[in-house]
N, C-alpha and C positions, 0 to 999 in steps of 0.2 A: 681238819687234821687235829687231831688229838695232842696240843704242843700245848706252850705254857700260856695263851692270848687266844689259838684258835679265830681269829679275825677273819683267815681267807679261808675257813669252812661254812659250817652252818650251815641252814636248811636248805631244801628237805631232808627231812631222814631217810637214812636209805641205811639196807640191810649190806649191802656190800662195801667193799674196805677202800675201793676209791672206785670211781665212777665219770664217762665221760661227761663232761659240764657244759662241754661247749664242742657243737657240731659239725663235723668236715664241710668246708664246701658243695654243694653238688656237682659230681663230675662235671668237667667242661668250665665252671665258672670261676677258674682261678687257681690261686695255690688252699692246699688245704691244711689248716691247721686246726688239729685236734689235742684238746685241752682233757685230762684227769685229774681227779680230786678236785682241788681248794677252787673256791671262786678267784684266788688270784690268778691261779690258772689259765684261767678263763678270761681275765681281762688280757693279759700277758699274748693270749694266742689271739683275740683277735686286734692287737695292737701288730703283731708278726706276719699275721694275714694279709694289713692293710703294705707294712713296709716290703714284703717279699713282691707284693703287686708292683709298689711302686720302683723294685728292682729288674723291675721284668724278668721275676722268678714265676710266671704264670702257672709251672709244673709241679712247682716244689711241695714238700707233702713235710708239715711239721709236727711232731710229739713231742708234748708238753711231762712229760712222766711226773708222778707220785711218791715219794719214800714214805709216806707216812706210816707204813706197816711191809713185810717181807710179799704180805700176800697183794700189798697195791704194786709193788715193783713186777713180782711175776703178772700182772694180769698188764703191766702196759707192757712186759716183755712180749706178751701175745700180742696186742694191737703192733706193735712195732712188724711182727711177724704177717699177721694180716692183711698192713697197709702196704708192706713192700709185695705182697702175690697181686693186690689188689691193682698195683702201679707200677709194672715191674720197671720202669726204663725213669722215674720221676728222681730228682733226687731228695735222699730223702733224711732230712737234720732230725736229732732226738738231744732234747734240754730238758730242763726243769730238775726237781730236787732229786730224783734218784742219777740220772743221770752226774749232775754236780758233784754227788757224794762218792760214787762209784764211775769214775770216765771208764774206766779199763774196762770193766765188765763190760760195759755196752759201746767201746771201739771193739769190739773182738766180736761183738755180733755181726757177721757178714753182711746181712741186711740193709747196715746202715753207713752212710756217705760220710755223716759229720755227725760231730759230735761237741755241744754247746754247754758251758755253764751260765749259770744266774743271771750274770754278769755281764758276759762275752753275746748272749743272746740279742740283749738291747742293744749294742752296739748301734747307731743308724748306719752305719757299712758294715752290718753284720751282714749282709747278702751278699755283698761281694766276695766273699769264701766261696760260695759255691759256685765259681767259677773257675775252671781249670787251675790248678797252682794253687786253690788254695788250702788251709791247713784242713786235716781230718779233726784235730783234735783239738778244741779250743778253750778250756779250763783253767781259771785262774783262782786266787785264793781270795772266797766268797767275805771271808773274814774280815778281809782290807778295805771293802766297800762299804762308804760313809755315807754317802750320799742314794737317796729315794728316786726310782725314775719317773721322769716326767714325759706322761706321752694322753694323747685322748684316743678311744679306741671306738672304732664305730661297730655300732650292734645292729646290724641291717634285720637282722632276723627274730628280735627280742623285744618283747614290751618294755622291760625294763632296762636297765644300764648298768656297769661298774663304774667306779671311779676308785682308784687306785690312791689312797692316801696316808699309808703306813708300809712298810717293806721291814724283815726279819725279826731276832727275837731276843732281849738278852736275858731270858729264863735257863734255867737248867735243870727243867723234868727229868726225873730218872728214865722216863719210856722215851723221851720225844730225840727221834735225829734230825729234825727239821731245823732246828740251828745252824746247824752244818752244812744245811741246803741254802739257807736264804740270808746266813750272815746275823748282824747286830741292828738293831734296831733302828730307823731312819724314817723321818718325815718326811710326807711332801709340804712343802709351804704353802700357807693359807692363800692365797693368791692364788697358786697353780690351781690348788683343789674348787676354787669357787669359779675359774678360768674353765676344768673340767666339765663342769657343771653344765654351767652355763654354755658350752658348748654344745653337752648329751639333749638339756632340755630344747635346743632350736634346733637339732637334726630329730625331734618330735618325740621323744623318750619324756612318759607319765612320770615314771620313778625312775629314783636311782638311787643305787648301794655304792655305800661308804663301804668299800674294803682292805683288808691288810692281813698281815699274820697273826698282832698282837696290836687289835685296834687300838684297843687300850691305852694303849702304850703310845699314844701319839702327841707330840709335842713335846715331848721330854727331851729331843734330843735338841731341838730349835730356841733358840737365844731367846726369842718372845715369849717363851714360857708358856704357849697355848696350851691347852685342855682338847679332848675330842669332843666335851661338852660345849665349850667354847664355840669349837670348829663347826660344829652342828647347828648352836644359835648363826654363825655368819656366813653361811650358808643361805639358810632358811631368809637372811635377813636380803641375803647380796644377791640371788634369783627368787624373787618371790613370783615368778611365773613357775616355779617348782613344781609340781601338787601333789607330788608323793617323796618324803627322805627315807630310806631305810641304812639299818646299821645289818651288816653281817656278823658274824658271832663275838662277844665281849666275854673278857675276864673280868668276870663281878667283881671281884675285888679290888679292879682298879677303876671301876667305875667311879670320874668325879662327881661332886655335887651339881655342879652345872651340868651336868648329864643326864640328871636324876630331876632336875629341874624343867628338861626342855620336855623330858618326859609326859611332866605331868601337863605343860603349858603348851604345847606345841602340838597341835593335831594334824600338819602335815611331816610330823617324824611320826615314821607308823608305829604300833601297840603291839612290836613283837621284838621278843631279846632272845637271842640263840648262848646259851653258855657256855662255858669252858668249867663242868662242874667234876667229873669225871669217875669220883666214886663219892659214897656217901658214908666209909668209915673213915673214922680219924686216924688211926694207924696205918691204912693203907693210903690214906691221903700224905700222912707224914712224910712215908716210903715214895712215893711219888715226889715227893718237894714241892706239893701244891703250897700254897700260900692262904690258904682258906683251911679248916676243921667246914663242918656239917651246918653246924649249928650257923655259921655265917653265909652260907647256901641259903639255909630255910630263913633268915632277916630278910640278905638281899631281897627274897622273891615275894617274901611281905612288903616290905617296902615299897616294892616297883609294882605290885596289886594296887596297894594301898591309893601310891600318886596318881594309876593309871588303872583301874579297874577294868579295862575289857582288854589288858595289854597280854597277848597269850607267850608261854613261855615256851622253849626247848632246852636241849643241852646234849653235848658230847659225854658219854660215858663209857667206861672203861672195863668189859666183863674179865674177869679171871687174870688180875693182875698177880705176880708173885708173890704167896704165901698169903692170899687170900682163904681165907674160910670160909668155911657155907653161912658164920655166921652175920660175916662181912660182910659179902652179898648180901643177904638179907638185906643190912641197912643199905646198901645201893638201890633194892630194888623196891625199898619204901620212900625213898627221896624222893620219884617220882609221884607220889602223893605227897607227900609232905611239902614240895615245893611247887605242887601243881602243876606238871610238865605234862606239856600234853606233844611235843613233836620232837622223839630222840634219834639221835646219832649214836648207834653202839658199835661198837668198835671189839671183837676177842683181842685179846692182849697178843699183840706180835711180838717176840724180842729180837731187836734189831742191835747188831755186831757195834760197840763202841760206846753202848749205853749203861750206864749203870744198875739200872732195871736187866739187863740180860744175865748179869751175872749172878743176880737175887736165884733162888731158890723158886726153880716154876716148876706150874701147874701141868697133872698131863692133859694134852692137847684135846681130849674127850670132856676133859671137866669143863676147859676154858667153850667149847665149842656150845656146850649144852647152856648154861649159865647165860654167853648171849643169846643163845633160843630165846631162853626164859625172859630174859631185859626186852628183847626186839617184843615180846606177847605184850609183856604189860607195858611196852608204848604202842602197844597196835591199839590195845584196850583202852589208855588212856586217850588217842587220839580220837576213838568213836566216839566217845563219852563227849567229849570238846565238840564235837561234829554235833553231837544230839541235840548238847546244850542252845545251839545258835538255829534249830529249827522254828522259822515264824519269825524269825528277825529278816529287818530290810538293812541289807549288808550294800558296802561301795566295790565296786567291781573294777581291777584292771584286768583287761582282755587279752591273754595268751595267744591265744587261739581265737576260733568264732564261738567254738562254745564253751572254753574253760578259760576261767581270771581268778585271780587270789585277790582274798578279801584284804583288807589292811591286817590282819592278825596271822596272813600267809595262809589261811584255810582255801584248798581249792575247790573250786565250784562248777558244776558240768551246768548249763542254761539250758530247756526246752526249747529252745528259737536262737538262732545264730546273731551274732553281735560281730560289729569291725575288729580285729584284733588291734590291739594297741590304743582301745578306747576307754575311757572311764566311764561307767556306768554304774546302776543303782539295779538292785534284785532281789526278789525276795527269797527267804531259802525257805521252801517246801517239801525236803526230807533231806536226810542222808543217809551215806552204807558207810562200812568202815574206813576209807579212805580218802569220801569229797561231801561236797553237801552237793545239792539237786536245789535247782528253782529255775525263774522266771524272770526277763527283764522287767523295770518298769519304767527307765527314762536314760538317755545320755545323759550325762554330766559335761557341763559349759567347759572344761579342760578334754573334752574328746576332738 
């Protein structure tokens, strides 16, 4: 999500404005929930999958929705549409941030049964609503929530894992409504988060992702005074049967020093940062309320080269914000060389009702659409280039599938010969095309 931390976004890039993240059930095997946009998302829905089961909600069909842009709310207004033809008689809950921000709009969709905020969601008798009597309408004020939820969520279906250890935002982006989805900033406690863990990794999970809204931003609100650099050394220190840590997307600029540290010492924290960079002019950065100029984009991404030299980069960026120039863009669309990005998130500028970016002076809707053309090429470009580079190298492999795993630097990689999913292996890359590298196994790895 394009907000002021971006935590519960981040890779891969994708050309659309939010995207499902996390897969229905297959008919028959339970309640289905389906998660769009943010990898919080995604943990959130299959923590709801697990508790709707254990409600003896076997039927229930749940939507996780997106506000991150006008254009991700209409496209889960369609899945909403979709899943009720698909299930006509199931009942059927829609949460998450569009929902929260907007109840009415979507209690007036006929479609839907119930209707859930942030908050009201996690409930552990949230299931009990959907039995006769209970409320349609369950939304409370996201604002008042102080506290992080504490749950482990199991990922039957995934090589890798979430772990849930930051919740909302206290930035205030000119574009971003996502505050108003997920409330003020809140920890989970170091204990819970290493209790997580340590969980994910003995239900047989290689990796696992640290996520949140504004990772960043983690421990500030907790008495201990923790860091996410911190949180990352005691982690790494407190499951060392770990063998993969990854972070989901970070706001450079609050990146601590012990973060930047584990970076360079730590080679089971993988060698990939997702940013929250969003444009690359300073006036439209101003405009934005970013907290960063350009010029501390291109240090950070030296710096973290510098510690971490094969550590690949991405980032959220933002085409055709208001009262952007062509010359403006420009420098947007040279950051991605400048800061060596090779895996973007572009986003056209939505304006969303409540924000102070809506009332700026916009773009018409042809310039903002073309402009992300142009950002999505030269990260299509940038990402072959990155793909070429690693041709002839023997990369570590976690297994998606039998024949596609991502490298530690998130490059994905199709194998000639089928592999276990969910295993660590060693490959060599013998080509690539714009999108993955090509190769060959050469060994499991003693973590498979």
């Amino acid at each position: 999500m394009p907000g002021s931390g971006h935590g519960a976004s981040g890779p891969p890039a994708s050309a659309a404005e939010s995207r499902e993240v996390a897969a229905p059930t297959p008919a028959g095997c339970g309640p289905k929930s389906v998660a769009l946009g943010c990898r919080l998302n995604a943990w959130e829905a299959e923590v709801l999958r697990d508790r709707a089961a254990a409600a003896g909600c076997e039927d229930a069909v749940i939507v996780h929705t997106c506000a991150v842009t006008a254009e991700a709310v209409r496209q889960g207004m369609q899945v909403i549409r979709r899943l009720r033809r698909e299930h006509p008689g199931a009942p059927l809950v829609v949460t998450g941030c569009a929902a929260q921000i907007e109840p009415a709009r979507f209690a007036a969709m006929p479609e839907i049964d119930h209707v859930w905020g942030n908050a009201e969601k996690m409930r552990p008798t949230a299931f009990h609503d959907l039995r006769p009597g209970g409320p349609r309408v369950s939304v409370g004020d996201i604002g008042a929530v102080r506290r992080a939820d504490v749950a482990v969520a199991r990922f039957a279906n995934r090589a890798r894992a979430l772990a849930q250890v930051q919740n909302g935002c206290d930035h205030a982006c000119t574009f971003c409504i996502i505050p108003q989805g997920r409330g003020r900033s809140r920890s989970v406690a170091p204990a819970d988060v290493v209790a997580q863990v340590r969980r994910l990794v003995e239900a047989g999970h290689a990796e696992v992702v640290l996520t949140g809204v504004d990772l960043t931003a983690y421990g500030g609100d907790l008495s201990a005074g923790i860091t996410l650099g911190q949180l990352v050394r005691l982690v790494l220190r407190a499951v060392p049967e770990l063998a993969r840590l990854r972070l989901s997307s970070i706001d450079q600029v609050e990146a601590d020093a012990e973060l930047m540290r584990a970076l360079a010492e730590e080679p089971r924290l993988m060698p990939h940062l997702h940013l929250s960079l969003q444009a690359g002019d300073d006036m439209i950065l101003k405009r934005m309320r970013r907290r960063h100029l350009r010029a501390d984009a291109v240090r950070f991404c030296e710096v973290a080269r510098r510690l971490r030299p094969d550590v690949a980069l991405g980032a959220d960026l933002i085409a055709g914000f208001p009262t952007e120039t062509e010359d403006m863009f420009a420098a947007t669309l040279g950051l991605v060389d400048d800061c060596g990005l090779s895996f973007l998130h572009v986003f056209p500028y939505s304006p969303r009702p409540g924000t102070p970016a809506a009332r700026m002076p916009q773009l018409a809707r042809a310039t903002v659409t073309e402009r992300a053309r142009r950002l999505r090429q030269k990260g299509a470009e940038a990402l072959a280039s990155h793909l070429r580079a690693q041709v002839g190298r023997t990369v570590e492999l976690l297994m998606e599938g039998v024949r596609i795993g991502r490298t530690p630097g998130f490059a994905e990689m199709e194998l000639a010969s089928p592999l276990r999913a969910g295993q660590l292996a060693l490959a060599r890359v013998t080509t690539s095309d714009a999108r993955r590298l090509q190769g060959r196994p050469l060994a499991p790895m003693c973590h498979a």
